[in-house]
C-alpha positions in Angstrom: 2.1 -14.7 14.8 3.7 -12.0 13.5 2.2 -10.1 10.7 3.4 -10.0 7.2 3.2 -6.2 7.3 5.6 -5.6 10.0 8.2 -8.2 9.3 8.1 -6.7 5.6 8.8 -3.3 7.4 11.6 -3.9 9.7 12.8 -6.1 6.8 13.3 -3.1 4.6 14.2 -0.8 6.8 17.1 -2.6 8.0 18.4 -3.6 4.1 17.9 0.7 3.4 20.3 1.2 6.9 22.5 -1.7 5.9 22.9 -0.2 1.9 23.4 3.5 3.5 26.2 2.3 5.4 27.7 0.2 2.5 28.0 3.1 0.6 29.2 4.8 3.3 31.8 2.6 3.7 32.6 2.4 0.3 32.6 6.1 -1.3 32.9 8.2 2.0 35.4 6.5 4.2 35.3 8.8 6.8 34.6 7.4 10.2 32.3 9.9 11.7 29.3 8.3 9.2 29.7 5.0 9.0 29.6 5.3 12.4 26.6 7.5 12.8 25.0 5.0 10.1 25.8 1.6 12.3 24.1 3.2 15.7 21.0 3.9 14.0 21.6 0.9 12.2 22.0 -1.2 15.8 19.3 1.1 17.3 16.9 -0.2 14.4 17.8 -3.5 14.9 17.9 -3.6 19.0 14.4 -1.8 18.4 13.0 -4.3 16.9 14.2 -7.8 18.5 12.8 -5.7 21.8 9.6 -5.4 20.1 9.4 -9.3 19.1 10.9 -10.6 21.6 8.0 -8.4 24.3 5.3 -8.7 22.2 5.4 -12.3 20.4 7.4 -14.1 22.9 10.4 -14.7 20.4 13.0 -16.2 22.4 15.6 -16.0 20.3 15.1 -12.4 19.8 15.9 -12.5 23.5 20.0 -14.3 22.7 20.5 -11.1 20.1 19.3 -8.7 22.7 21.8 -10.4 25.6 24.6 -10.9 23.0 24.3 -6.9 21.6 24.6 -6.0 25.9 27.8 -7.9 25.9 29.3 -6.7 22.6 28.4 -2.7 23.8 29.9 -3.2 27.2 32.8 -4.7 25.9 33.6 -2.6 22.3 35.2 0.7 24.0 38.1 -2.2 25.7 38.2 -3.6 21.9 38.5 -0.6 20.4 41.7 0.6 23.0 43.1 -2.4 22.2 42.8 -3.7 18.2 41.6 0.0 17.1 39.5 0.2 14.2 39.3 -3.8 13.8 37.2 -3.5 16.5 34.1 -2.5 14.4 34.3 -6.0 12.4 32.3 -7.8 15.3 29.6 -4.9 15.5 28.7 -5.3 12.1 28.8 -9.1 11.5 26.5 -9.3 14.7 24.4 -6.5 12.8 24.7 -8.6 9.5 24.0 -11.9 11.5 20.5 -9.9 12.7 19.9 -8.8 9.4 20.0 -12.6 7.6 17.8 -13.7 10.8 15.0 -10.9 9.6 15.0 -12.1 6.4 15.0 -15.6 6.9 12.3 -14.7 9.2 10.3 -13.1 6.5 10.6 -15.8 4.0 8.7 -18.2 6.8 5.9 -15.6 7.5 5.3 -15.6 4.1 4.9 -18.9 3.4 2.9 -19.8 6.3 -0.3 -20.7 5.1 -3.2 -17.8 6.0 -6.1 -18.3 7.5 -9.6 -17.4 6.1 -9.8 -14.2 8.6 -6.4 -13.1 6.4 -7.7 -13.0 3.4 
């Protein structure tokens, strides 16, 4: 099971990483940033579903993981060809991650605990 502690963690890491970027995005505009702020965003993220996926057998930790290989291998062809639009299916994928932690976090904590937890 995982623990409240660490979902609560990676949970609010990845909405400080995610905010950082937004405001990236929004005041700064310059690519070099947002950019730098998605790869440790990803790295974050990629970090993590490794970690659940190895140590709590999380399966579908194991489709984000297989889908972020694909999306890395393809993105310098995307970018050659649609430019900056390219970027749009990095961060949805990242988003997509990000609504999976916290829905994940919601169900940890309202799994009952068990005597040992409290």
């Amino acid at each position: 099971m995982i623990s409240r502690t660490r979902i609560k963690i990676d949970v609010l890491g990845q909405s400080i990483l995610l905010g950082a970027f937004v405001l990236l995005w929004i005041f700064n505009r310059q690519m070099i940033w947002t950019n730098a702020m998605l790869f440790i965003l990803g790295i974050w993220q990629v970090a993590s579903a490794f970690h659940l996926f190895l140590s709590y057998k999380y399966v579908q930790r194991g489709s984000f993981l297989k889908t972020v290989l694909v999306v890395l291998i393809s993105l310098p062809v995307w970018i050659h060809l649609v430019g900056k639009w390219a970027y749009l299916p990095v961060v949805g994928l990242l988003l997509w991650y990000f609504f999976w932690s916290v829905r994940d976090m919601f169900l940890v904590y309202n799994r009952p605990r068990s005597f040992w937890d409290l």
